[in-house]
C-alpha positions as CSV (number, residue, x, y, z in Angstrom):
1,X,-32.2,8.0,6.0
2,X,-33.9,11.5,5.3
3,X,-30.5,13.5,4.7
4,X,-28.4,11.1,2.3
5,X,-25.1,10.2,3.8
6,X,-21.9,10.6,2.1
7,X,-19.4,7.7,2.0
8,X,-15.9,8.2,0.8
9,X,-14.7,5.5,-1.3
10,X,-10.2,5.5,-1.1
11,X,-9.5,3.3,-4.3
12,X,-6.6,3.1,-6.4
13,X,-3.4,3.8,-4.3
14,X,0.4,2.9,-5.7
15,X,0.8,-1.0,-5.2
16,X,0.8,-3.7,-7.5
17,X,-3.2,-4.0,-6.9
18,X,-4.2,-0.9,-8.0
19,X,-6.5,-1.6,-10.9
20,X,-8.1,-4.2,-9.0
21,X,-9.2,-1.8,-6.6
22,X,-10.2,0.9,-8.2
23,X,-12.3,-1.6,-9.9
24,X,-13.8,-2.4,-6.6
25,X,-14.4,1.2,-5.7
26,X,-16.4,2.1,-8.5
27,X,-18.5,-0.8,-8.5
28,X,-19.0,-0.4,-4.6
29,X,-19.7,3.4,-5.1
30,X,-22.4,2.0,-7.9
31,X,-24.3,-0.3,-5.2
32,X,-23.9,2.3,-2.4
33,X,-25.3,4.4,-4.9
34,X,-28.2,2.9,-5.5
35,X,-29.2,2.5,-1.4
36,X,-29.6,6.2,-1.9
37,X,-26.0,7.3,-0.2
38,X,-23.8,10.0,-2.0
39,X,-20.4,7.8,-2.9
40,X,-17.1,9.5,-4.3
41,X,-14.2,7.6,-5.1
42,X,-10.9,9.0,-4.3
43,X,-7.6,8.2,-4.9
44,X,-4.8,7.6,-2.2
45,X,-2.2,9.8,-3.7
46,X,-0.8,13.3,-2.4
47,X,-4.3,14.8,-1.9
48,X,-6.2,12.5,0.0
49,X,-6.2,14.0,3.0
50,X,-7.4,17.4,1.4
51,X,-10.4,16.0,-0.3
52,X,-11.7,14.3,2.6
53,X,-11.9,17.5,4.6
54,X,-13.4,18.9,1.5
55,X,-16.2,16.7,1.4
56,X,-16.4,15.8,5.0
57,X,-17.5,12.2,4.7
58,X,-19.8,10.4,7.1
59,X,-18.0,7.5,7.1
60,X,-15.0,5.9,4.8
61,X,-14.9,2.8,2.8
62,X,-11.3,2.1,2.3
63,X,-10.8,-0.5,-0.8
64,X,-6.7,-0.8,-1.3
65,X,-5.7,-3.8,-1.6
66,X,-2.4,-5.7,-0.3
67,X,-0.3,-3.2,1.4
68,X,-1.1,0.1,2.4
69,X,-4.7,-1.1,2.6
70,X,-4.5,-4.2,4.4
71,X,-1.6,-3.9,6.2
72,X,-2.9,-1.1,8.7
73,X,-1.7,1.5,7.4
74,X,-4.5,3.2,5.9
75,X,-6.9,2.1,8.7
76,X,-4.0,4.3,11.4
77,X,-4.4,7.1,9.3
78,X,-8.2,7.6,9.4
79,X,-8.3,6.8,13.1
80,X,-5.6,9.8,13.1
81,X,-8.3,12.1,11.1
82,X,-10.5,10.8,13.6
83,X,-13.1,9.4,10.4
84,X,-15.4,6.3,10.8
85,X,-14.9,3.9,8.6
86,X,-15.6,0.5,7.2
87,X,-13.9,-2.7,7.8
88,X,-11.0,-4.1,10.3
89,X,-9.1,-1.3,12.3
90,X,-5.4,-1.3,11.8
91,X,-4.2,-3.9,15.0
92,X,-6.8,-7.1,13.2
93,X,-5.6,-5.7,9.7
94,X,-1.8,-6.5,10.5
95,X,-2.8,-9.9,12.1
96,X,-4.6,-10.7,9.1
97,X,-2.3,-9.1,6.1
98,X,1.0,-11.6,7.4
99,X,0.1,-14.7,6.4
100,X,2.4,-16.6,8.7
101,X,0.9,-14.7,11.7
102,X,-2.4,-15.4,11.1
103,X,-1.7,-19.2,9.5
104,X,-0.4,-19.7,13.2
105,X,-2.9,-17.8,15.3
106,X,-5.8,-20.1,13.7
107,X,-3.2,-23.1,13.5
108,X,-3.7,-22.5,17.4
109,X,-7.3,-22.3,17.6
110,X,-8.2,-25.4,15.9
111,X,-8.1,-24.8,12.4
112,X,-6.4,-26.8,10.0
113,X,-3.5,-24.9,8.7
114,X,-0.9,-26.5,6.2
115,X,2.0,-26.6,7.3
116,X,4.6,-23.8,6.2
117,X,8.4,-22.1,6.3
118,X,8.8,-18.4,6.5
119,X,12.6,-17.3,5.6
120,X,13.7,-13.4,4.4
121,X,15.3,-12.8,1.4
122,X,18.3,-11.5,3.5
123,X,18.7,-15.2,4.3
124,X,19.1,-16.7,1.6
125,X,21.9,-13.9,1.3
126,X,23.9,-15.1,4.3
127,X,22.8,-18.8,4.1
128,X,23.2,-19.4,0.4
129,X,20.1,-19.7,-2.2
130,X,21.2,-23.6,-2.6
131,X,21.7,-24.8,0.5
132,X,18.2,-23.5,1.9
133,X,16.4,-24.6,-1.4
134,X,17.9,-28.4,-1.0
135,X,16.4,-28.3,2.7
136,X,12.5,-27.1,1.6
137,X,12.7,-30.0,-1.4
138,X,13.7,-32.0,1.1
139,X,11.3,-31.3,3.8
140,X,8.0,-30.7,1.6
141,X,8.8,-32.8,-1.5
142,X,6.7,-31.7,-4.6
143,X,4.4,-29.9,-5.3
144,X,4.9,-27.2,-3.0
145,X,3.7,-23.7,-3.1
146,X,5.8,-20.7,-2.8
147,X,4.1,-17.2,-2.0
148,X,4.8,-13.8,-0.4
149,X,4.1,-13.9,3.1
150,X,2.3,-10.7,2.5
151,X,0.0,-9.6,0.1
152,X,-3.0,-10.5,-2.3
153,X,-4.4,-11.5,-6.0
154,X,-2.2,-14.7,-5.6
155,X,0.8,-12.5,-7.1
156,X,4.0,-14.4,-6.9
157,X,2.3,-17.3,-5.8
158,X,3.6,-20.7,-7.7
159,X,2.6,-24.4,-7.1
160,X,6.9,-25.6,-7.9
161,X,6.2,-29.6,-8.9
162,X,10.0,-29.9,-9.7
163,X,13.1,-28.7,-7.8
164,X,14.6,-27.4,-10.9
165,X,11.2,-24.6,-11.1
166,X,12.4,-23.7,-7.1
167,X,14.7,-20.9,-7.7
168,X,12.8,-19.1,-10.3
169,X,9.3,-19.0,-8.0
170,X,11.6,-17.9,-5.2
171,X,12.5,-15.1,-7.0
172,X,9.0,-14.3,-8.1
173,X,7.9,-14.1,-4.8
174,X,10.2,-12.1,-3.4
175,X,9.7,-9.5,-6.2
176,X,6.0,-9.0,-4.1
177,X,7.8,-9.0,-0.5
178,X,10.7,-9.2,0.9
179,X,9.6,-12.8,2.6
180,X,8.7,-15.9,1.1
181,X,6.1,-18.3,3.0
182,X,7.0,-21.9,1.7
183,X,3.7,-24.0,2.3
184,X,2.6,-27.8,2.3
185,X,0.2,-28.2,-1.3
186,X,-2.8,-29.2,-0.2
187,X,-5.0,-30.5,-3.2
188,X,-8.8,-30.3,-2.9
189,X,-11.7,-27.7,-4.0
190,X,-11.1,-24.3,-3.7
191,X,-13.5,-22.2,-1.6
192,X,-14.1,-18.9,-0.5
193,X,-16.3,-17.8,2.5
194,X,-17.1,-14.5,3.0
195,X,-18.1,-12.6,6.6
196,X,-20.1,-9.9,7.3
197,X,-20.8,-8.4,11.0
198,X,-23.4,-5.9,10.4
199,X,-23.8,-6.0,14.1
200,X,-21.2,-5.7,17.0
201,X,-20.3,-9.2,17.7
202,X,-22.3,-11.3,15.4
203,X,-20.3,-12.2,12.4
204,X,-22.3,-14.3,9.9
205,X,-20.8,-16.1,6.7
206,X,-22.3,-15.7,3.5
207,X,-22.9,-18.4,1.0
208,X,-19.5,-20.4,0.5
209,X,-18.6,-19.8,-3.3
210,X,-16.0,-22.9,-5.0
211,X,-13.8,-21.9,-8.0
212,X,-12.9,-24.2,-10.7
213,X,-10.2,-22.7,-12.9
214,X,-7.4,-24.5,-14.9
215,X,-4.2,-24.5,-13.4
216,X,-3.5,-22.2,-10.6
217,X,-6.6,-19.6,-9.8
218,X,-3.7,-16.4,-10.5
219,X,-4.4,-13.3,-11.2
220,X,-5.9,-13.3,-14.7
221,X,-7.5,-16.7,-13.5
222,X,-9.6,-14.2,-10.9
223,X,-10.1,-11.1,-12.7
224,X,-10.6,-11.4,-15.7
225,X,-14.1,-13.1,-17.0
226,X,-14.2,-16.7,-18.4
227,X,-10.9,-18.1,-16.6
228,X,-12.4,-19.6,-13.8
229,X,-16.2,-20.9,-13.4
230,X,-17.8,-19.9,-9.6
231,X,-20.2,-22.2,-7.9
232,X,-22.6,-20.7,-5.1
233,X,-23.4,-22.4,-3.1
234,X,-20.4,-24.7,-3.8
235,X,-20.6,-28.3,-4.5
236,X,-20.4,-29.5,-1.2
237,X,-22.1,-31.9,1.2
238,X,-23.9,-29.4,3.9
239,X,-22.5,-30.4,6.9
240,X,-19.4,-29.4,4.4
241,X,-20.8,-26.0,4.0
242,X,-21.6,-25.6,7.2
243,X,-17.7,-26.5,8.4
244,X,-16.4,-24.2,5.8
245,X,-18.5,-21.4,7.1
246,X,-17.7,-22.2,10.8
247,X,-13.9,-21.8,10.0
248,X,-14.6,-18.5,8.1
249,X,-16.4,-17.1,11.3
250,X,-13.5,-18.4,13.5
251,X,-11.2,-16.3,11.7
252,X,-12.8,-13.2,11.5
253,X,-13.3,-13.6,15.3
254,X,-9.3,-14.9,16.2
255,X,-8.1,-12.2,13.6
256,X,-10.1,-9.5,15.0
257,X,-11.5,-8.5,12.1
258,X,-14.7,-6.3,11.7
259,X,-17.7,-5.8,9.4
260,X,-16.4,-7.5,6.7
261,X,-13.7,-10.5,5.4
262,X,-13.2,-13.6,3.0
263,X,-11.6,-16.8,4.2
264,X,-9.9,-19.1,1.6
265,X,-9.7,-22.4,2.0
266,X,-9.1,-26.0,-0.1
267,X,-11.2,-29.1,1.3
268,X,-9.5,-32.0,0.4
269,X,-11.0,-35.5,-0.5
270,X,-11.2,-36.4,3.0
271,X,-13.7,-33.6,3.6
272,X,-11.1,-31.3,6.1
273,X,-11.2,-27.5,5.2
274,X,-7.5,-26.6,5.3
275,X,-7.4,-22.7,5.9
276,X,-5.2,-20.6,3.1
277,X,-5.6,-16.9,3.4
278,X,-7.7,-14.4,4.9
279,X,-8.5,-11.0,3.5
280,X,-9.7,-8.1,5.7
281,X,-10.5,-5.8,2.3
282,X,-11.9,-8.3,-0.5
283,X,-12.1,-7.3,-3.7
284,X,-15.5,-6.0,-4.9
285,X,-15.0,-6.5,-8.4
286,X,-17.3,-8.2,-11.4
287,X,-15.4,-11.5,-11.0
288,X,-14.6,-11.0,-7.6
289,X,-16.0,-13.6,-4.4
290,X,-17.3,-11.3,-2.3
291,X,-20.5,-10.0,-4.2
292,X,-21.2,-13.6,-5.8
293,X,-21.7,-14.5,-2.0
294,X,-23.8,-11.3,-1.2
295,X,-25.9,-11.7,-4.3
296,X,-27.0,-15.2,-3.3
297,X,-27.6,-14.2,-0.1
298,X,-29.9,-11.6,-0.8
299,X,-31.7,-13.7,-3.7
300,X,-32.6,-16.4,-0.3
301,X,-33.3,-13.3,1.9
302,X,-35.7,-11.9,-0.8
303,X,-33.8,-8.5,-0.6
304,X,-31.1,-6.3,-2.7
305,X,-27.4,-6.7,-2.6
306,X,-27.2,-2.8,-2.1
307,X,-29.5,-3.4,1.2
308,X,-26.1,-5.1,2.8
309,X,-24.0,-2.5,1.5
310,X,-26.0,-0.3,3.2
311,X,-25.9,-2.6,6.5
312,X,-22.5,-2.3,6.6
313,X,-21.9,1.6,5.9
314,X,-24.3,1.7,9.1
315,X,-22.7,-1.0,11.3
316,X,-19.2,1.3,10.3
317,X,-20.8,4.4,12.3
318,X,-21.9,2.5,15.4
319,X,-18.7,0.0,15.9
């Protein structure tokens, strides 16, 4: 580059993720930085829209997390300003942010999916709490997970191992969204995959990292340091690694996302990767999955981590 370009960083934001992601602003601004670009982080609050047009920005990074961020929102905006900017545009981002719509779309294209109840909270309103919470014991027996159908950081997500614990995760996840996605436990190593599409069309996946935590990888168990230990590669056979990456790549193709995503998945003992989550804005933190993935990559590639930063502010201004 001989003029240095100027990325806009939109960290922060009002949802229950916000230190998280201003966490991953600064560090990407840090990286982006250091490839010789001129990075701000700005906050998503009342005067957004009038520091971007005071800066004028070559292209945007938006790094919200859960809603607002993920859920399209944000990504409608910018394509309103008219700005360029990194990651999935707003039609793959809502595939990707409700978990039962996506859970089904890659259900339908191969992927092992476990398998899963979506109800509203308004329904257990009509219904009755009791009646519908006899029904999932008795249809997924224990343990069973209880999540949000929307959202990230694993907030409100419980593994319930006794019907007595149903109620109370019910309620937790339904303080995170207003629908609860009751799932099939699948047990097994946990893995995350990330995907980057530096070019239009080629998706690649990154080194697969496993996490080893005790108890249920939650939010302190993923941000902050010494909960959970991080393997990359992860401890896996390589036609294991290589099926782990595979599914990754499928999903950022079916969900139509772009430039950049993270698959989660558990492979259970008999060596199946069972697809959890995806995320079309991972988080960029010190502990996060995402730069673990990138650093080993560019240790095998012989290159900087900020070099595929870079790759992607660029891939952002041509698709």
């Amino acid at each position: 580059m001989t003029t240095p370009r100027t990325v806009a960083i939109l960290a922060g934001g009002l949802n229950h993720e916000r230190d998280v992601s201003i966490h991953s602003g600064r560090r990407v601004a840090g990286a982006l930085q250091e490839a010789g670009y001129h990075a701000k982080v700005l906050d998503v609050d009342s005067n957004l829209l009038q520091r971007l047009d005071a800066i004028e920005p070559d292209v945007v990074w938006p790094l919200i997390h859960g809603s607002t961020g993920e859920d399209g929102s944000l990504q409608d905006l910018l394509e309103l300003i008219g700005l360029p900017y990194v990651g999935t545009n707003a039609h793959g981002s809502r595939l990707g942010f409700q978990k039962p719509v996506a859970g089904t779309m890659l259900s339908r294209a191969g992927i092992a999916v476990p398998r899963s109840t979506s109800l509203p909270q308004s329904l257990f309103r009509e219904v009755g709490a009791t009646a519908i919470l006899d029904l999932v014991a008795l249809r997924y027996g224990f343990p069973v997970v209880i999540k949000p159908a929307a959202g990230g950081s694993a907030l409100g997500v419980s593994i319930v191992k006794e019907a007595k614990d149903l109620p109370g995760a019910m309620v937790d996840s339904f303080a995170y969204c207003d629908r609860v996605l009751i799932e099939q436990y699948i047990a097994g190593s946990e893995v995350a995959v990330s995907v980057l599409e530096t070019e239009q069309g080629k998706p690649f996946a990154l080194p697969p990292v496993e996490i080893v935590t005790n108890g249920l990888y939650d939010y302190d168990a993923r941000y902050n340091a010494g909960r959970s230990e991080y393997f990359v590669p992860a401890r896996l056979s390589d036609d294991l690694l290589a099926m782990c990456m595979d599914v990754a790549v499928t999903a950022h193709r079916e969900l139509h996302f772009r430039h950049i995503s993270r698959s989660d998945l558990i492979v259970d003992s008999h060596g199946v990767p069972w697809f959890i989550d995806a995320n079309s804005a991972p988080g960029m933190t010190q502990t996060s999955l995402l730069p673990q993935a990138v650093a080993r990559y560019a240790e095998e590639k012989d290159m900087a981590p900020s070099d595929l930063y870079s790759q992607i502010v660029e891939a952002a201004l041509t698709f």
